[in-house]
C-alpha positions in Angstrom: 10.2 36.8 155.3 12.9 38.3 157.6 12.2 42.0 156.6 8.5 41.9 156.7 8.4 40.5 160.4 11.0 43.4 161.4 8.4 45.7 159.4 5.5 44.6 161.4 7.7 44.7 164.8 8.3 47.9 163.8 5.0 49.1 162.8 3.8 47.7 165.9 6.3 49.8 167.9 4.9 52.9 166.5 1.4 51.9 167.2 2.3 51.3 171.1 4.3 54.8 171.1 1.4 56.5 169.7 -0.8 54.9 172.3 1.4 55.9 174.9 1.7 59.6 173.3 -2.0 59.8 172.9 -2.7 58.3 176.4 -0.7 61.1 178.1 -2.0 64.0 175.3 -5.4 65.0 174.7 -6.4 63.8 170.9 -7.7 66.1 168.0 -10.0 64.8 165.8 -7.3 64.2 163.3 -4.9 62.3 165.6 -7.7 59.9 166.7 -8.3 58.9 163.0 -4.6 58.3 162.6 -4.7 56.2 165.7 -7.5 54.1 164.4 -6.3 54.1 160.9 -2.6 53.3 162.0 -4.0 50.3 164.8 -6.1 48.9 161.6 -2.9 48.2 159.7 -1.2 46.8 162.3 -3.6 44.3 163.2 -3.3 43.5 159.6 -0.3 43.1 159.0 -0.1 41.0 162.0 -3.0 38.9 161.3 -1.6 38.3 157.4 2.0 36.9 159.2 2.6 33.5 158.9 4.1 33.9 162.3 2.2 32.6 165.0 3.5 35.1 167.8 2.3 38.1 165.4 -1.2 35.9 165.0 -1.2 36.1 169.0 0.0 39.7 169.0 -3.1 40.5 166.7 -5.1 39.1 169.0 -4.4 41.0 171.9 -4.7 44.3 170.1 -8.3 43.2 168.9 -9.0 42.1 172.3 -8.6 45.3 173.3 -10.6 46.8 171.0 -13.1 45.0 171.6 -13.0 45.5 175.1 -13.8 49.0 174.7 -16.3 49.0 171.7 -13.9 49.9 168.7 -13.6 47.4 166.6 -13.5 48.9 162.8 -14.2 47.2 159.9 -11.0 46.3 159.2 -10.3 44.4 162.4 -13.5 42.6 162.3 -11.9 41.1 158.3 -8.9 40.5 160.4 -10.9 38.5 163.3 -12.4 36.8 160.4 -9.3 35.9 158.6 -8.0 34.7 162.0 -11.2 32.5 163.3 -10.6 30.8 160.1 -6.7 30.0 159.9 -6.0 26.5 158.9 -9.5 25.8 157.8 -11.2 28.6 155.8 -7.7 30.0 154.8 -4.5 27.5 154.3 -1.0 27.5 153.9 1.0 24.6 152.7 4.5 23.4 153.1 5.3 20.2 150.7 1.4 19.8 150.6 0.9 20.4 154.6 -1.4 22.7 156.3 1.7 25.1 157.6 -1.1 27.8 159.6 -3.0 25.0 161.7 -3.3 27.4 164.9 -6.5 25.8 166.6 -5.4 28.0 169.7 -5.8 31.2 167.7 -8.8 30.5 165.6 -10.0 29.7 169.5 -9.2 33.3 171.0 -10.7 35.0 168.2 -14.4 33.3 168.5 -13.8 34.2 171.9 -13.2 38.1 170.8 -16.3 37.7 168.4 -18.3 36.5 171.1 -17.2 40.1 172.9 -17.5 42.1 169.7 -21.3 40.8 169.8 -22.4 41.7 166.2 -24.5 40.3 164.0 -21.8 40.2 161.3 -19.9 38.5 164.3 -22.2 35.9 164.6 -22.3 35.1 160.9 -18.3 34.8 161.0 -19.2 32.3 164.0 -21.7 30.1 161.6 -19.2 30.2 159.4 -16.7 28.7 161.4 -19.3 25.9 163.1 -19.7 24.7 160.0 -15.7 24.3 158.5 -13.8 23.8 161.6 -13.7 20.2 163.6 -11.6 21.0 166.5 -13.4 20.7 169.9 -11.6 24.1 171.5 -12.7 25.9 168.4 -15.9 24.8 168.4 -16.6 25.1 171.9 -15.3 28.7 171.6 -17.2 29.5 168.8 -20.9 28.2 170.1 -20.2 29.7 173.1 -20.0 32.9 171.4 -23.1 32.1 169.4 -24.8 32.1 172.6 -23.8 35.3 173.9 -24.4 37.1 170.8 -27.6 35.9 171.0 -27.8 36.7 166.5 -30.4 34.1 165.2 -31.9 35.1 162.3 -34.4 33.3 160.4 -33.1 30.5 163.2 -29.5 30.3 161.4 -27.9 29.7 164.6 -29.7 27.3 165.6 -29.9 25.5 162.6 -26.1 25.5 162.7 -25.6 24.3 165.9 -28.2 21.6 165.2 -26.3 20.5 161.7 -23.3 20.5 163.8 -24.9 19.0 167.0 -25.6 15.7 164.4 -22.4 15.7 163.1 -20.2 16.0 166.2 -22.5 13.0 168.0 -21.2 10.8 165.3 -18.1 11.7 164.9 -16.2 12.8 168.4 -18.8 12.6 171.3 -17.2 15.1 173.7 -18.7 15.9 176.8 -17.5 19.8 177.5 -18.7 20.5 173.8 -22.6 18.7 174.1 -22.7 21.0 177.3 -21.7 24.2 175.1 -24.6 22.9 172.7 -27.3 22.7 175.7 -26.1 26.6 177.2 -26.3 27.7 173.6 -29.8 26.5 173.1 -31.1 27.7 176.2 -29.5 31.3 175.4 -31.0 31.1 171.7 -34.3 29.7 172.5 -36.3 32.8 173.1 -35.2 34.3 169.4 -35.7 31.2 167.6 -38.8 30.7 165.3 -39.0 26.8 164.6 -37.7 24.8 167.8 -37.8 21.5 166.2 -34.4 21.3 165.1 -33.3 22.4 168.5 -35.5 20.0 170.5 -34.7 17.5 168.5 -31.1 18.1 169.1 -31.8 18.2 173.0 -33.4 15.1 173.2 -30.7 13.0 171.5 -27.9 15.0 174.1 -30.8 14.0 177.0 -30.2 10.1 176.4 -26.5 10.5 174.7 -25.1 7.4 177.4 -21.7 8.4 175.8 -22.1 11.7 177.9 -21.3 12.6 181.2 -24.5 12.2 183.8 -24.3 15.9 184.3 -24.5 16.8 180.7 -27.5 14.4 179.9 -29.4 16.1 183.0 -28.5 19.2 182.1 -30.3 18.7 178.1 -33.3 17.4 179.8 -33.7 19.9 181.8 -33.2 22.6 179.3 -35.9 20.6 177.2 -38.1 20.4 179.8 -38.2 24.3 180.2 -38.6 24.9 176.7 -41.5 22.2 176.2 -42.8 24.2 179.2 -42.5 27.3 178.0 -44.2 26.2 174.2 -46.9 24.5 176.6 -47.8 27.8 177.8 -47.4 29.9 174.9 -49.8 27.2 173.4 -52.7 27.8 175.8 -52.6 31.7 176.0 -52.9 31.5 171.9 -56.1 29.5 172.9 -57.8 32.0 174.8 
């Protein structure tokens, strides 16, 4: 365990060296693809330690990269592998959950959110539907939103499935108003609103909620009856 952290510490002090180097140098063809291919297994190895402060180290390299559009393949298995640790992937200690880092499965829906893919968004679904922590989730539908991915109405379908669930379960206030800014984002790529609306008008009258929140869903459900209204009557002429 001790020599594979010092080999990612390591690893990870060659990466920032060539950064530096190729920062101050200008790159051939053949040193940017040892950059990228040299940054990739980094954020690997980093993601695959069961130390959290690599986890957090990882993040910030991906962060970065997706920051300026160069998120590879292999970084967007890594974000994956990180926006699903403790739930989709788990390590046990004396039958515990040992890699329960709701705070990192949090950044990285945030970092998905930025990469803004459509593979991105499916990693999001993904997570919607295994994780039940309120950052995560928050996070994650926020992310969702921006992306703005709904194919065949799968994001909103899996907001909705989750919307049900989480009204049940935990009724939290900062997560119904992540639901309603979703919607609203989603609404004009999304084919069958039902499941949406019908969402929106249990949020609306939801007395569990803050005032704010409520208000907000109605209006948000006003709009889009509004909009279908309209859509309804040009469709008639």
């Amino acid at each position: 365990m001790k020599l594979k952290k010092i080999a990612v510490l390591f690893a990870t002090a060659a990466l920032l060296s060539f950064a530096a180097y190729a920062q101050s140098e200008e790159e051939s063809t053949v040193e940017g693809e040892y950059m990228s291919t040299m940054e990739d297994v980094v954020v690997q190895e980093l993601s695959n330690s069961d130390d959290l402060e690599n986890k957090v180290m990882a993040l910030q390299f991906l962060e970065e990269a997706a920051n300026n559009g160069k998120v590879s393949p292999d970084m967007m298995v890594a974000l994956d592998h990180l926006a699903g640790e403790g739930t989709n992937t788990q390590s046990r200690t004396k039958g515990r959950v040992s890699n329960n880092f709701p705070e990192v499965r949090r950044e990285a829906c945030r970092i998905l959110g930025k990469v803004g893919t459509p593979e991105a968004a499916k990693t999001l679904n993904k997570i919607v539907r295994a994780d039940n922590e309120p950052m995560v989730l928050s996070a994650a539908i926020n992310s969702l939103g921006e992306i703005g991915f709904n194919d065949n109405d799968e994001t909103t379908n899996t907001i909705a499935f989750y919307s049900d669930r989480f009204e049940t379960l935990n009724p939290t206030s900062s997560l119904a108003l992540e639901i309603v800014n979703a919607y609203e984002k989603l609404s004009k790529n999304t084919k069958d609103r039902k499941p949406m609306l019908s969402s929106l008008q249990r949020i609306a009258v939801d007395y569990r909620l803050a005032k704010p929140v409520r208000n907000r869903a109605k209006e948000v459900l006003n709009n889009l009856r509004g909009s279908d209204d309209s859509n309804s009557k040009k469709n008639e002429r």
